[in-house]
Every structure is written in C-alpha cells, then in structure tokens.
C-alpha positions as CSV (number, residue, x, y, z in Angstrom):
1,X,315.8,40.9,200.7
2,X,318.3,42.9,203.1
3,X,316.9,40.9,206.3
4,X,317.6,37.7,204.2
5,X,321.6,39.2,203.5
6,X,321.2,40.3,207.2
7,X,320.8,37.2,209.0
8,X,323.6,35.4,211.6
9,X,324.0,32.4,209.0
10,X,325.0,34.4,205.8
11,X,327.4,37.1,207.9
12,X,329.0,34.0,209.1
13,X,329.6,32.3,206.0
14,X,330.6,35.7,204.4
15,X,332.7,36.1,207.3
16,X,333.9,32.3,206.6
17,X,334.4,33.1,202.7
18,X,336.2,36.3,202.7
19,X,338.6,34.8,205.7
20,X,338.8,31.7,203.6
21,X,340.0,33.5,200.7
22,X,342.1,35.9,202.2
23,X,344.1,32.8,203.8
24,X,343.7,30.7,200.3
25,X,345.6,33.8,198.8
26,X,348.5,34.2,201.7
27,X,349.2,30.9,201.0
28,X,350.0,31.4,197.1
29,X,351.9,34.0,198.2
30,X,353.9,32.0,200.7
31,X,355.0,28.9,198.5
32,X,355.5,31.2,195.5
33,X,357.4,34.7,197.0
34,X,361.4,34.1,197.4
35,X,362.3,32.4,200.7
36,X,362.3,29.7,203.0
37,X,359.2,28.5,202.2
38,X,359.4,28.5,198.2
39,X,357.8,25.8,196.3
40,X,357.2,24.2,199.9
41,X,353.2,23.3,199.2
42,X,350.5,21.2,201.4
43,X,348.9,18.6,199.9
44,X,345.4,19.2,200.0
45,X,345.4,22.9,200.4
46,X,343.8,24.7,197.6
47,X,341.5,21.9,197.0
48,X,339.9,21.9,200.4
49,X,340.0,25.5,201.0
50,X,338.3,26.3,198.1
51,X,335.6,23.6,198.5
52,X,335.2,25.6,202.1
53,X,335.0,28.9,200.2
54,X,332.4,27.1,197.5
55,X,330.3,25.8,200.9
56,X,330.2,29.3,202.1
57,X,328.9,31.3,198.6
58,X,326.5,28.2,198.5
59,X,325.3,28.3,202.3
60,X,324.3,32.4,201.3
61,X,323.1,31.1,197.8
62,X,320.5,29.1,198.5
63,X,319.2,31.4,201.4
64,X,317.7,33.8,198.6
65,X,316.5,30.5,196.9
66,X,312.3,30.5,197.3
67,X,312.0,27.1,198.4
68,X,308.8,25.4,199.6
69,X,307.8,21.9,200.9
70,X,310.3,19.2,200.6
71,X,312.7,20.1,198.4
72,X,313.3,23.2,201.3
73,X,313.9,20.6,203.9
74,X,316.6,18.5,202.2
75,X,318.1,21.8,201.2
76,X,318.2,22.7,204.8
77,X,319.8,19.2,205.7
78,X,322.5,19.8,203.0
79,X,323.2,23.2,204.2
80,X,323.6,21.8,208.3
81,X,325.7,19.2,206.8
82,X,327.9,22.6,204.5
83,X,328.0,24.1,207.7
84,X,329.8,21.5,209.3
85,X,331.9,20.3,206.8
86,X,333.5,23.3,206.0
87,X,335.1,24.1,209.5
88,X,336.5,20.3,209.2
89,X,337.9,21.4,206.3
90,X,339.4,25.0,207.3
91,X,340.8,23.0,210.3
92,X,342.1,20.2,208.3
93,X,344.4,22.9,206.0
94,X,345.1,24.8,209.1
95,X,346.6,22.0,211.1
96,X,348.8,20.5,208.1
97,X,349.8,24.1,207.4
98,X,351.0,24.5,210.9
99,X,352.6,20.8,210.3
100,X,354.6,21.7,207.8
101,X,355.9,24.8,208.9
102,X,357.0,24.4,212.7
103,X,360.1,23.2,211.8
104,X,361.2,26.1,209.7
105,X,360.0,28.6,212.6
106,X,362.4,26.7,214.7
107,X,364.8,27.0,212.2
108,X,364.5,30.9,211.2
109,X,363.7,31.7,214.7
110,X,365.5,29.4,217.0
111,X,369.3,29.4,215.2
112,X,371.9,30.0,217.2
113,X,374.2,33.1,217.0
114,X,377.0,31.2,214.6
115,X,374.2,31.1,211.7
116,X,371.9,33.6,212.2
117,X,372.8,36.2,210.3
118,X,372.6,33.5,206.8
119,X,369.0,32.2,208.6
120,X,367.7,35.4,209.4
121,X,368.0,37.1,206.0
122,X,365.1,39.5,205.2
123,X,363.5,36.8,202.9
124,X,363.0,34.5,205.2
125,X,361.7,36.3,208.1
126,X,359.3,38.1,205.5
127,X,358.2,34.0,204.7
128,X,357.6,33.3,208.1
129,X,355.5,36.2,208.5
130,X,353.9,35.3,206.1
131,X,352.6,31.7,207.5
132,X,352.0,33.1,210.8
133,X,349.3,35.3,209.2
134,X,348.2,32.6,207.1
135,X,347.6,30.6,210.2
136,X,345.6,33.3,211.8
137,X,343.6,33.7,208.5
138,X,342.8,30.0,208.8
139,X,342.4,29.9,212.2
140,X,339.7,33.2,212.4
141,X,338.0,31.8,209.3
142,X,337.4,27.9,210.9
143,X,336.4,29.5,213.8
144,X,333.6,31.7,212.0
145,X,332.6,28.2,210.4
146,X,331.9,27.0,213.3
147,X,329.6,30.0,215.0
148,X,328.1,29.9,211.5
149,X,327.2,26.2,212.2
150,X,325.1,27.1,215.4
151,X,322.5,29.4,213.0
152,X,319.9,27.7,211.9
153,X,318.3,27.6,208.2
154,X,316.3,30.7,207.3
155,X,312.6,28.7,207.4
156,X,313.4,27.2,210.7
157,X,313.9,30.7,212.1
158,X,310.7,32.0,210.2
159,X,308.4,29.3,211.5
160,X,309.8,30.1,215.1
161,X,309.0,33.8,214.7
C-alpha cells in the first residue's frame, strides 16, 4: 500500500494537484480581492484547471485500483493519455492568464512619475502580486505534469521488476 502512494507517478500528480489547487485558489482571490484586477476573469480558467486537478486525484485513484487483464491495459492508456492532457491544460490557463494580465503589469509597473502615485496604490500592487504568484503556481504545477507524464503505469513498472 505505502510503495503504491510512494511511487514517481502519484508524487507527481499529488505534486500536480496540490499546485493546481493552490493556483485555482490565487486566482479567486485575484479577480475577487479589491484592485486592478477585480472582476477581470479568464475564460476557461476554473473549468480547465479543475479538470487538471480531477486528472491528477484520478491518475492516484486508479493506482490503488486492483486491476487485471484488459480492463488494466485500457486503464493504463487512459491514464498516459490524463497524463498528458493535464499539462496541456495547466499550460493552456497559464498562458491566457499571463495574456490577460501583461498589460496591467505594464500599467502598475511601468507608469510614469505624473501617475504613479494613483497607479501604484497598495491595492494594486498587492493584485499584481498576486498574479505573479499565480503564474508561478501554474507554471510549477504544469511543469510537475509533465515529469509526471514520463512515469509509467504501476503494472508496467511491476512486470519490468
């Protein structure tokens, strides 16, 4: 049981899940605390980050699942394809999150002197840090997707052992 919980695949996509999260919560926080980037939402956002976060608890899911024969097999083909799908994904939310919030870092960070003291209010600032550590969250957690793709499915490893 623990050297099921122990292997490369499910630390990755427990890694991948609790990153995913963590950056799925920042983001609520961003759009809904006071400044610049109130109500200012990505489409697609929620939904495909918490279809990443679903592919991760199922990846680790279905590795304590006592499958035999066939069934096993296309289990381990739908969790190769999970393991790439949900990088796409994380990447997907990442870039538009970065798409729709360079222009505001320019803004809030690039004003001139004349305005900077109405740009740079404590708000705002506090909203841009914000979405630079929600793109570090998404960044760190697509990245553990994809070293999570590289391990293979639990039988494959104990038939090679």
């Amino acid at each position: 049981m623990v050297k099921k919980l122990l292997s490369g695949s499910n630390i990755a996509a427990c890694l991948t899940a609790i990153l995913s999260l963590v950056m799925l919560i920042l983001y609520g926080v961003n759009v809904s605390a006071e400044g610049f980037y109130f109500g200012m939402s990505v489409d697609g956002f929620v939904v495909l980050s918490i279809f990443a976060l679903i592919f991760s608890l199922a990846i680790i899911g279905v590795s304590f699942a006592p499958l035999k024969g066939v069934v096993a097999k296309v289990v381990n083909v739908v969790v190769m394809v999970l393991k790439v799908l949900i990088p796409v994904f994380l990447f997907i939310v990442v870039i538009g999150f970065v798409h729709s919030r360079v222009a505001g870092f320019g803004y809030i960070y690039g004003s001139n002197v004349d305005v900077i003291k109405e740009v740079q209010t404590p708000a705002n600032l506090a909203s841009a840090t914000v979405a630079i550590t929600t793109i570090v969250f998404g960044v760190l957690a697509s990245i553990t997707g994809i070293v999570g793709a590289f391990f293979l499915p639990k039988e494959e490893v104990e038939a090679a052992a």
